[in-house]
C-alpha positions as CSV (number, residue, x, y, z in Angstrom):
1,X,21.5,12.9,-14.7
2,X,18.2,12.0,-15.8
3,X,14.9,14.4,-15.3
4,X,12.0,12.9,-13.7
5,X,8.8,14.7,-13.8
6,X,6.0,13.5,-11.2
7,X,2.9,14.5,-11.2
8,X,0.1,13.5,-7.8
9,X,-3.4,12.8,-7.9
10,X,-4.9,13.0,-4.4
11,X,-3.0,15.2,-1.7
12,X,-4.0,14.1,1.4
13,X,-1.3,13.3,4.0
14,X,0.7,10.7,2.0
15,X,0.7,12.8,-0.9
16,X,2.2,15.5,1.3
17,X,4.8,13.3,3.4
18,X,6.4,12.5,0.2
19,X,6.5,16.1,-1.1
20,X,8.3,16.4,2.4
21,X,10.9,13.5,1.7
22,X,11.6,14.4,-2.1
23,X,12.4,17.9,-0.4
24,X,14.6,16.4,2.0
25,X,16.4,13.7,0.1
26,X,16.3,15.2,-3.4
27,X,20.5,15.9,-3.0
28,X,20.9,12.3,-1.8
29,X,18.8,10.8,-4.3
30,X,20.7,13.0,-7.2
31,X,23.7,12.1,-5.9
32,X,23.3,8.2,-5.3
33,X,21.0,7.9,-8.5
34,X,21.3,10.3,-11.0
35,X,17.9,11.1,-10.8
36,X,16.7,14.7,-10.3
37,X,12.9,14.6,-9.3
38,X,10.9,17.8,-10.5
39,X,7.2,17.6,-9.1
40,X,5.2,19.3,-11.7
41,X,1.5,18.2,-11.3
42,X,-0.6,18.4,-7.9
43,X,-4.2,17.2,-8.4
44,X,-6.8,17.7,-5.5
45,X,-10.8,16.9,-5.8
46,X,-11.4,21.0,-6.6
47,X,-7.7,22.4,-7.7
48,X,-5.2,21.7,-9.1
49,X,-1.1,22.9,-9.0
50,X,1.0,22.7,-12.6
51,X,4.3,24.4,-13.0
52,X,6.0,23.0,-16.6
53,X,9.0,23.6,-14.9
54,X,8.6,22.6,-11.4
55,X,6.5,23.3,-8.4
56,X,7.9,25.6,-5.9
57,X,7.8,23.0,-3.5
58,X,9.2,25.0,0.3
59,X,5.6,27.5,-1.3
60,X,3.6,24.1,-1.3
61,X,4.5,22.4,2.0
62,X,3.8,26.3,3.3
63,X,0.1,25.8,3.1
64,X,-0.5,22.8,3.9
65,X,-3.2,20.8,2.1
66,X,-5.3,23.2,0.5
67,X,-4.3,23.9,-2.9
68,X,-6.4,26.7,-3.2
69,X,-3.9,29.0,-1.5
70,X,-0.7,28.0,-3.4
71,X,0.8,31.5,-5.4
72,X,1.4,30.1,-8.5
73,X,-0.7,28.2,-11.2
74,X,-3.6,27.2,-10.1
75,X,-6.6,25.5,-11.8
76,X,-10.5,24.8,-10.9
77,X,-10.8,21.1,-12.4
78,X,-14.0,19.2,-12.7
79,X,-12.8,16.2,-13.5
80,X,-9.1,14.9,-11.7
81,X,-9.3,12.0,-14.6
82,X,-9.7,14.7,-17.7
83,X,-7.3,17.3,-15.2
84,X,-4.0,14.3,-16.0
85,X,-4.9,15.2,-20.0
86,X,-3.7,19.0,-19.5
87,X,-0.4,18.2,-17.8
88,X,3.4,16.7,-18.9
89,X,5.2,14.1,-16.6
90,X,6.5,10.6,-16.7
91,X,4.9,9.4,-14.0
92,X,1.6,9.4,-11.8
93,X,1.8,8.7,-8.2
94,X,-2.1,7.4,-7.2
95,X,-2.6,8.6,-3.8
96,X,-6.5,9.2,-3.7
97,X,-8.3,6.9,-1.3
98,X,-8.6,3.7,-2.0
99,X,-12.6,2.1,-3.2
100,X,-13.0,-1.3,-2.3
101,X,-15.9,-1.6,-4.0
102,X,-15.5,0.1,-7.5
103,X,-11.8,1.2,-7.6
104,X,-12.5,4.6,-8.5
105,X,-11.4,7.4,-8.7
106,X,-8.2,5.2,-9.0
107,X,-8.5,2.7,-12.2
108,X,-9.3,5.9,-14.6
109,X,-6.5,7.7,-13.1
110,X,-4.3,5.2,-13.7
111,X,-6.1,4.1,-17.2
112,X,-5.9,7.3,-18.2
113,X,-2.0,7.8,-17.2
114,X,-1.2,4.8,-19.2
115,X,-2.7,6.1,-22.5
116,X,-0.7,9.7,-22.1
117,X,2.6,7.8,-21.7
118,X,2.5,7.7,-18.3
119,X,4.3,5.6,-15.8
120,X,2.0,4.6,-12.3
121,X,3.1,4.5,-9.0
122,X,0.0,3.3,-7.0
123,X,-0.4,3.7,-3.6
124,X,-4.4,3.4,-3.1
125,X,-5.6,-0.5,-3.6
126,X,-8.7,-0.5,-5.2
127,X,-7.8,-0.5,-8.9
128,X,-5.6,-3.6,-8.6
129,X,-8.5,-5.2,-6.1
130,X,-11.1,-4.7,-8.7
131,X,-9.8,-4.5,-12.2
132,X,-5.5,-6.5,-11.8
133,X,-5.9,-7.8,-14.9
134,X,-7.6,-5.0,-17.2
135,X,-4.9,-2.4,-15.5
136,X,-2.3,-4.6,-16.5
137,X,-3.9,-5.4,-20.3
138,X,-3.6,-1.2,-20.5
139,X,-0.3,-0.9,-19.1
140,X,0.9,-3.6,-21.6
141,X,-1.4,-2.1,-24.3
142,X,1.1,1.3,-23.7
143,X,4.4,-0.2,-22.7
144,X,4.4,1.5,-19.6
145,X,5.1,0.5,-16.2
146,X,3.9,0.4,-12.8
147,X,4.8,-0.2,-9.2
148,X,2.4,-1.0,-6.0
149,X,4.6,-1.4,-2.9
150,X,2.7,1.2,-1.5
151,X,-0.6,-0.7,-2.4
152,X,1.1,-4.0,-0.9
153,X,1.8,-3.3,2.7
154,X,3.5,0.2,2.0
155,X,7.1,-0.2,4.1
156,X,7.6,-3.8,4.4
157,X,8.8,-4.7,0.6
158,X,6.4,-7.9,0.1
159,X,6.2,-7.3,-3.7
160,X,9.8,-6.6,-4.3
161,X,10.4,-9.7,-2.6
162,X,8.3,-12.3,-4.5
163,X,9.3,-10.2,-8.1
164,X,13.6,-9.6,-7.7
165,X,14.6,-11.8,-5.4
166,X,12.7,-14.9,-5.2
167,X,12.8,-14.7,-9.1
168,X,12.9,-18.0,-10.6
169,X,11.1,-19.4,-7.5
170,X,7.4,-20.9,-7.6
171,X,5.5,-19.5,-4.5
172,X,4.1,-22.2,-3.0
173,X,2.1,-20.2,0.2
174,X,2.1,-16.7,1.4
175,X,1.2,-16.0,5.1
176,X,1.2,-12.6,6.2
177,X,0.0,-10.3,8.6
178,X,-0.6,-6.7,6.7
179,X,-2.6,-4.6,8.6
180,X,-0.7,-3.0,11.2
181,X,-3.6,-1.5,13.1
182,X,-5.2,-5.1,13.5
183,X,-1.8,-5.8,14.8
184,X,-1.7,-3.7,17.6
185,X,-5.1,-4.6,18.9
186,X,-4.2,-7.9,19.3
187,X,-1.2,-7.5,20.4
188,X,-2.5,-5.3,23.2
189,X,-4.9,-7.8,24.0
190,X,-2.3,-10.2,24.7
191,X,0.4,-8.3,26.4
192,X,-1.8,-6.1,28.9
193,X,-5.0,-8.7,28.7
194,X,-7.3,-6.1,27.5
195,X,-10.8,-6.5,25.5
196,X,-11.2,-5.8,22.7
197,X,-13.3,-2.8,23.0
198,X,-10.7,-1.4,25.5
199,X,-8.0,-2.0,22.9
200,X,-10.0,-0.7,19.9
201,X,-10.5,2.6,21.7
202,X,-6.8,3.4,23.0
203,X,-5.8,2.9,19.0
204,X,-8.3,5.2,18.0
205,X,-7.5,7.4,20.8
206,X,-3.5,6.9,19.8
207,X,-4.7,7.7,15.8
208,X,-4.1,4.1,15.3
209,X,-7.4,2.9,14.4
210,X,-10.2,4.8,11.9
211,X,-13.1,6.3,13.9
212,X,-15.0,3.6,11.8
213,X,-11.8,0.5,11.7
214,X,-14.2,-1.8,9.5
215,X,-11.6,-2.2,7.1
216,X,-8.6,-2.7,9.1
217,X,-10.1,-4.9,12.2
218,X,-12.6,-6.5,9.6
219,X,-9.9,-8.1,7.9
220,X,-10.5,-6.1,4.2
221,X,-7.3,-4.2,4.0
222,X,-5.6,-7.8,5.0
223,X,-7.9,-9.4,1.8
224,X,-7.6,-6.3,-0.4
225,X,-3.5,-6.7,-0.2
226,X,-3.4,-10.7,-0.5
227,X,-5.2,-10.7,-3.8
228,X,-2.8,-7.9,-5.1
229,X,-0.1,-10.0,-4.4
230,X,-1.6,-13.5,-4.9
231,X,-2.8,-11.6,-8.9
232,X,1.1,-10.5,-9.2
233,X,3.4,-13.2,-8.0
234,X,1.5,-16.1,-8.3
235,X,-0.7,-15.4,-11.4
236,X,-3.9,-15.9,-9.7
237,X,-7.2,-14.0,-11.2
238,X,-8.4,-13.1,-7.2
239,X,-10.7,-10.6,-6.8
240,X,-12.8,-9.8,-3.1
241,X,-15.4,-11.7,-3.7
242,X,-12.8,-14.6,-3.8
243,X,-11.9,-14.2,-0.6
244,X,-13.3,-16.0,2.9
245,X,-13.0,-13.2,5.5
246,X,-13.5,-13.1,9.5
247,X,-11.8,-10.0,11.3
248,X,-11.0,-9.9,15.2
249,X,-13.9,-8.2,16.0
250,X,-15.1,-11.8,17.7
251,X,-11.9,-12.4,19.6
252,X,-12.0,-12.4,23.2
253,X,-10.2,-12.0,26.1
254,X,-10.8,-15.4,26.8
255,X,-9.5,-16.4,23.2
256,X,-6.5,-14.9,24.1
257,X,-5.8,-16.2,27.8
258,X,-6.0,-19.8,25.9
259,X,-4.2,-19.1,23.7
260,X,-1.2,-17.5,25.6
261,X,-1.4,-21.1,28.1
262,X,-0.9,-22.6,24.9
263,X,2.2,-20.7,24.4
264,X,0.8,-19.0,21.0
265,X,-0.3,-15.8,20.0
266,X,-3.5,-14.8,18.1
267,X,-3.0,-12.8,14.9
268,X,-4.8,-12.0,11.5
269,X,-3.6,-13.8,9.3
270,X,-3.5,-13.6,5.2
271,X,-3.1,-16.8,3.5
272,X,-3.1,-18.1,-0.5
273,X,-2.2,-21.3,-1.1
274,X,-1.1,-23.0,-4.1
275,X,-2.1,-27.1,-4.5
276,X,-2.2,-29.3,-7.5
277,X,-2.8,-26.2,-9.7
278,X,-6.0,-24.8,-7.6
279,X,-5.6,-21.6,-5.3
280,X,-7.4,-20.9,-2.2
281,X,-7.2,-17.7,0.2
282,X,-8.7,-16.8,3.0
283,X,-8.1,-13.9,5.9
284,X,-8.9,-14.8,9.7
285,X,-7.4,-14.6,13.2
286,X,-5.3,-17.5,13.5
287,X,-3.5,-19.0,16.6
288,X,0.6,-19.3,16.1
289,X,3.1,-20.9,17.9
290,X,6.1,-19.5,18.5
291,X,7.9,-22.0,15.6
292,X,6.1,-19.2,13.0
293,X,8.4,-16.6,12.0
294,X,5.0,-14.2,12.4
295,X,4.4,-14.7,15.7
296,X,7.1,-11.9,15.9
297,X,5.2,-9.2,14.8
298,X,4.1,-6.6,17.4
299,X,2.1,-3.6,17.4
300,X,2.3,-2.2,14.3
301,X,4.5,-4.0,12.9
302,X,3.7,-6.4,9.6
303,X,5.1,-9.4,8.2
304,X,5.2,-12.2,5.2
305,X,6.1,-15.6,4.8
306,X,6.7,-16.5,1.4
307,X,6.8,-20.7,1.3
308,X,8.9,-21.6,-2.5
309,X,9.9,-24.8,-4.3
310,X,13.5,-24.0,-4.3
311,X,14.7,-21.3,-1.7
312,X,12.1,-23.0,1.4
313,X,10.4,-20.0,3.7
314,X,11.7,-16.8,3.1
315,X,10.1,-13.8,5.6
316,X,10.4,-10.2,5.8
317,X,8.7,-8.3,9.1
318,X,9.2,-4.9,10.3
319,X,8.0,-1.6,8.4
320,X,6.2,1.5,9.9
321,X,2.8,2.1,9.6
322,X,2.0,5.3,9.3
323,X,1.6,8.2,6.0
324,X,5.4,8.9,6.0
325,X,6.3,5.3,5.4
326,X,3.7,4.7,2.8
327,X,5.5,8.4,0.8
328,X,8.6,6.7,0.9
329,X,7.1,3.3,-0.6
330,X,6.5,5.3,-3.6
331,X,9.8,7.2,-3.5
332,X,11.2,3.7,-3.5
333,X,9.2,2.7,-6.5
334,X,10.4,6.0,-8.3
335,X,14.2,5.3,-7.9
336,X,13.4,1.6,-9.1
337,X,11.7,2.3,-12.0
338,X,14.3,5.3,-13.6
339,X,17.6,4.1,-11.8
């Protein structure tokens, strides 16, 4: 039996769906792994939760999110990055939201998790979009390790894919379709030939779609999760800026009636492509026949192509979209990295 202690940063409704599942499946996991998880660390903007020898976890999932009322240790912190310095684990689930723009509060947390001995389990994007290659100079720097899948479409295992089993494989082209709420406006549009607008609103009224989707429905979640995985598995240096970008904010009804009489399907599409040494990548609505393997994807569902010298087209689609599957990405990563 080996000990794992796991410390969170950023308790919001992932951070608390896998409190949930380790609660749940800590017997299975113990039995099928020899791993027995002890959560000892839960870090909030204001509070903070540390039990050296475990936190009661049925007296956390009592109270919901507000860390405040658990009765037990709690701290006042400042600082979430100088908060990790006070606490013992062996590895740091990053769960705050993710930051486009900077990657904070994310690339100290996981900076400063590296240089305590740390492993990182990321689940918020914005390190990897903004700083891939000084995150992994500092894991390297350490000798730690680190896992994304949470970062890199959460449920549907698009990293795992292009590092374990298409090892040995150059990727030629990934295709994908990664943002599941994109996914179900569109394919909305096309089943019930809805607007836009119309489809928009009943995800946001379903809790599909942010009250402001910019990100999803813009197409940056799509290009945030492309250059993760372009960086990782095909050695790229991508970052945003990189990327062309169109969302489906422009696609109409009518773009979808032609397309249908065409026997295709408009989706949002992800693609990098690899060609005589030079990389491009771009994210826009793209029409598909029925020939691609990702015209399959519906509603919330995601997908990836993979396109490699030796093994052809390889795709994965499927994976839930919601807080509970992105938890379980990261108890996924756990398992991997201590089994």
């Amino acid at each position: 039996m080996k000990k794992v202690k796991i410390a969170i940063v950023g308790y919001g409704n992932i951070g608390n769906q896998f409190v949930k599942i380790i609660k749940e499946k800590g017997p299975e996991i113990l039995k099928n792994y020899g791993l027995d998880f002890q959560l000892t660390a839960v870090i909030g903007r204001k509070n903070m939760i540390y039990e050296e020898r475990g936190v009661d976890v049925d007296k956390l999932l009592a109270i919901g999110k507000d860390l405040s009322k658990y009765e037990g240790n709690v701290l006042k912190i400042t600082s979430s990055t100088d908060a990790l310095e006070t606490i013992e684990a062996d590895v740091l689930i990053e769960a705050t939201p993710t930051n486009i723009e900077t990657g904070e509060p994310g690339y100290s947390h996981i900076k400063k998790a590296f240089s305590l001995g740390m492993d990182v389990v990321t689940l918020s994007k914005g390190a990897l979009v903004c700083h891939y290659e000084d995150v992994v100079n500092t894991m390297n720097q350490y000798g730690r390790n680190m896992k994304m899948s949470g970062a890199t479409a959460a449920a549907l295992p698009t990293i795992d894919m292009g590092q374990y089993n298409l090892a040995g494989n150059e990727i030629l082209k990934m295709q994908g379709i990664l943002n599941g709420t994109s996914n179900y406006i569109l394919s909305r549009m096309h089943e019930e030939e809805i607007s836009y607008e119309d489809a928009l609103t009943e995800a946001q009224e379903k809790g599909i779609a942010e009250k402001n989707p910019k990100l999803d429905v813009g197409g940056y979640d799509t290009a945030s999760k492309l250059v993760i995985l372009a960086n990782s598995l095909m050695g790229t240096n991508f970052s945003l800026k990189d990327v062309q970008i169109q969302g489906i904010e422009e696609v109409s009804l009518k773009d979808i009636k032609m397309a249908k009489a065409e026997n295709c399907t408009i989706k949002l599409v992800g693609e990098v492509v690899r060609n005589d040494g030079q990389a491009g990548i771009w994210v826009a609505p793209m029409k598909l026949d029925h020939t691609n393997l990702l015209s399959r994807t519906q509603y919330k569902d995601k997908g990836i192509v993979f396109y490699t010298d030796l093994m052809g087209a390889i795709a994965v689609i499927g994976g839930a979209s919601d807080p509970r599957a992105a938890a379980a990405a990261a108890l996924k990563d756990i398992i991997n990295l201590y089994k």
